[in-house]
Steps between C-alpha positions, in 0.01 A plus 500: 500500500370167652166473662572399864434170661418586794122560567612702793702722272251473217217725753776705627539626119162427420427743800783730417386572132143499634578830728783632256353499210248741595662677704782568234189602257332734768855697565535528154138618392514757804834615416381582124152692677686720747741599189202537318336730801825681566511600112108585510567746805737656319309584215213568691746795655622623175141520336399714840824716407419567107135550615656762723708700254260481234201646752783778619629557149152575324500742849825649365411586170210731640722654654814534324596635171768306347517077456864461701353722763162304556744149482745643770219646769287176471816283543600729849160469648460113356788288705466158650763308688732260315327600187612710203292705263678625187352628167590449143434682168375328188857383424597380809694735631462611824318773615508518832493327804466500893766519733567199604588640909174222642669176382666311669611304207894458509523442105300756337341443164658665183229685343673549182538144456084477596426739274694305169277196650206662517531643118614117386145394654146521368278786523156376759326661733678359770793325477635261817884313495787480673838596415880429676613177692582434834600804708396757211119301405236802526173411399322805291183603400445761173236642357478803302359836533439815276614876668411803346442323136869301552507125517657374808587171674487469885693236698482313833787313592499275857817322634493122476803488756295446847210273317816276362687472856119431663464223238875344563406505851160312426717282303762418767253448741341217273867342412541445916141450529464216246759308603446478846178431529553187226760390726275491773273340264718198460594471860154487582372300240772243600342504842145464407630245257721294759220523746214438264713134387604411835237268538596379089788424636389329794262279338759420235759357763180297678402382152854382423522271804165302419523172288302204491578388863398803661187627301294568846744814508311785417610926388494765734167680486539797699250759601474734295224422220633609179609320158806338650304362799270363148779329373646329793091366523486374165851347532395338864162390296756357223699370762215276665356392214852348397543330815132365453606394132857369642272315820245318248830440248685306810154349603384368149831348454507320858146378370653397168766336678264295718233423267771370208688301746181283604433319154886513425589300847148267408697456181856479642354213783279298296800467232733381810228277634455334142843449449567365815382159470633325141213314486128642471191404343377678193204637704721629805708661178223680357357582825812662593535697126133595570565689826805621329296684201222627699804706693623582179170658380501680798833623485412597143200658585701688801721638224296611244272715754851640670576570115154626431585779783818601404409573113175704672741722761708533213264624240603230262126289476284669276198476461336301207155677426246298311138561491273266717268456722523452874210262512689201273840565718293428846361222335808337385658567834216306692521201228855483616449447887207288443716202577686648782191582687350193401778311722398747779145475477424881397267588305571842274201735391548770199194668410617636156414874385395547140777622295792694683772581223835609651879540394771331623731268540320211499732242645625713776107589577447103509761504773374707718157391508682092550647641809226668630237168483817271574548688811080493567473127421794422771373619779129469458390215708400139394165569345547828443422737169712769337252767349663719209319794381524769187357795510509836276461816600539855240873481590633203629475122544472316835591152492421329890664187596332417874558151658342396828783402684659607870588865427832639477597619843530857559858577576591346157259680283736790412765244373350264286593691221865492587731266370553130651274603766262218589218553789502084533884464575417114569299412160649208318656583210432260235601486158176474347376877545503712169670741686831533663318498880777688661327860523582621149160464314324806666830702450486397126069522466586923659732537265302382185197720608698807542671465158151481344419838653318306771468400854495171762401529806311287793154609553453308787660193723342383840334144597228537263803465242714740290419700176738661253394721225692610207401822289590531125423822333199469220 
């Protein structure tokens, strides 16, 4: 027997077996107690008949003389319907016994073949069984009895006949019963089931028909809140944040696009212009291979930060932990741009903190605090200082780079962070920066903090100047 495929047909069984299964054990347990209560009634009924005759037969022997004649007067006055009462001697032959007229039996028992039963049986005090099959079953009760000195046994016997016909009735009811009510199991089931999956189904053809050039499409909700109205939520959720992922993916590679093509047409141009002319002096040569290299630095540098970002949203950049300490990292960092803000006339402040040991990777750490004070020194003003500041607290670091410069305006503040996004679209981009300068160092500096179980964020940006803060944890 295969499973089935379909989940439709799976809860239609599932629901099926669910409702059967019981219901199979409940006929069959009820069944087995009213055979059980049929078969107590009638032994209730014989042990009211042998109470009877024994109550009228200790009467009889008052008042009789003889054993056969006490038997045969208590088994006249002692007569219950559908029951007989016969009586045996100590070797099982019989004695004597009623009439028979009252039942309605239409096999009567044969006494003589009770009797050799009886004898074949145990001597107790009371003695319970039945005896025949089918048509002829009688179930008898026998206990024995002393008259006049003489030991005697006294039997009950009921007809099984009407209990087995009420029990082949209960039986046939249950073989229709059964049945039909499974069947109507499965129908409904089916229902529930097709009704249930009708919105499955209907999110499942939706889902089909979106692809990447229609992910704005979104699943059916519906009204009713339950766990399918759930799923086509977290799908929709899935759904958006794809066509956010898909947006950016387009986005970052238009920006790719545009920011590779700038050094490679500098490149492309300055080679044609050279090789224009056949003659040129050796300075208008190395002029020309001098504008050529600083576009290939920045080309390179372009590439290695687009690489730096794929290995990171790929999981392939580990992290190299060393021990350190925050304090010599800053420090390096600042001896770095001392030159660069030297040509702009910034002055950089670090107050250092005693020791601050930390682990991480220290080369990727050095790189985000070189975009952080590269970005400060460029647009503070002529004259203007770049403070840096470490500070420990029980559970984290904050590091503060603040410069004094315009501000970042306020529409742009909740996209610096994002890639190739620049708040200064018309800043020059020269090829002496340490970074890239087309809006992938603060991208690359978030990225760094997070993967050190920190955070970056910008404190503060208005005319007074703007103030980032990074958070490391101790």
């Amino acid at each position: 027997m295969h499973w089935p495929q379909s989940l439709r047909a799976r809860l239609t069984l599932w629901y099926t077996m669910v409702l059967g299964v019981p219901l199979v054990a409940f006929a069959g347990a009820s069944f087995l107690v009213l055979d059980r209560a049929i078969l107590h009634r009638a032994d209730t009924l014989l042990e009211e008949t042998l109470g009877a005759f024994t109550t009228e037969l200790a009467s009889e022997q008052r008042e009789e003389s003889t054993a056969p004649r006490a038997i045969a007067a208590a088994l006249r006055d002692v007569q219950f319907p559908d029951t007989r009462l016969a009586v045996f001697d100590s070797l099982g032959n019989l004695a004597a016994a009623d009439t028979g007229a009252r039942s309605a039996t239409l096999y009567p028992i044969d006494l003589a073949r009770l009797g050799t039963e009886l004898r074949s049986r145990a001597r107790v005090a009371r003695d319970v069984f039945t005896t025949g099959r089918g048509e002829r079953a009688y179930r008898v009760s026998a206990m024995p009895v002393t008259v006049f000195g003489a030991r005697y046994t006294v039997a009950a016997a009921y007809p099984l006949y009407d209990n087995r016909e009420t029990m082949e009735a209960v039986g046939l009811s249950y073989a229709i019963a059964i049945p039909l009510l499974l069947l109507i199991a499965v129908g409904g089931g089916y229902f529930l089931a097709s009704r249930s999956l009708a919105p499955v189904a209907t999110m499942t053809a939706r889902a089909a028909e979106i692809s990447s050039t229609n992910l704005n499409e979104r699943l059916p909700v519906g009204t009713r809140r339950d766990e399918l109205s759930t799923l086509a939520e977290v799908v929709n959720g899935l759904l958006e944040r794809l066509e956010q992922a898909f947006s950016q993916q387009r986005r970052f590679m238009a920006d790719a696009s545009h920011e590779l093509r700038t050094p490679v047409a500098v490149l492309r141009t300055e080679a044609d212009v050279t090789l224009s002319r056949p003659n040129r002096t050796e300075a208008e040569y190395r002029d020309s291979v001098a504008v050529m290299r600083d576009s290939a630095r920045r080309l390179g540098r372009i590439v290695d930060d687009l690489f730096l970002l794929a290995r990171a949203d790929a999981g392939h950049l580990p992290l190299r932990r060393t021990s350190l300490y925050l304090d010599d990292v800053i420090d390096e960092s600042v001896r770095a741009l001392r030159t660069l803000a030297t040509e702009r006339n910034v002055r950089i402040e670090f107050m250092p903190l005693e020791e601050s040991p930390f682990t991480g990777d220290e080369d990727l750490l050095g790189r985000l605090l070189l975009n952080l004070l590269d970005n400060a020194i460029k647009h503070s003003p002529n004259g203007g200082t770049v403070t840096v500041g470490l500070r420990g607290t029980p559970n984290e670091y904050h590091i503060t780079v603040a410069d004094v410069g315009a501000g970042i305006p306020g529409d742009a503040q909740s996209q610096i962070f994002e890639r190739f996004f620049r708040a200064d679209k018309t800043r020059s981009r020269d090829g002496g920066d340490v970074t890239s300068g087309v809006g992938l160092g603060l991208a690359i500096a978030r990225w760094i903090a997070e993967a050190h179980g920190g955070r970056l964020a910008l404190v503060r940006s208005d005319s007074r100047g703007t103030e980032f803060c990074l958070a490391l944890p101790t």
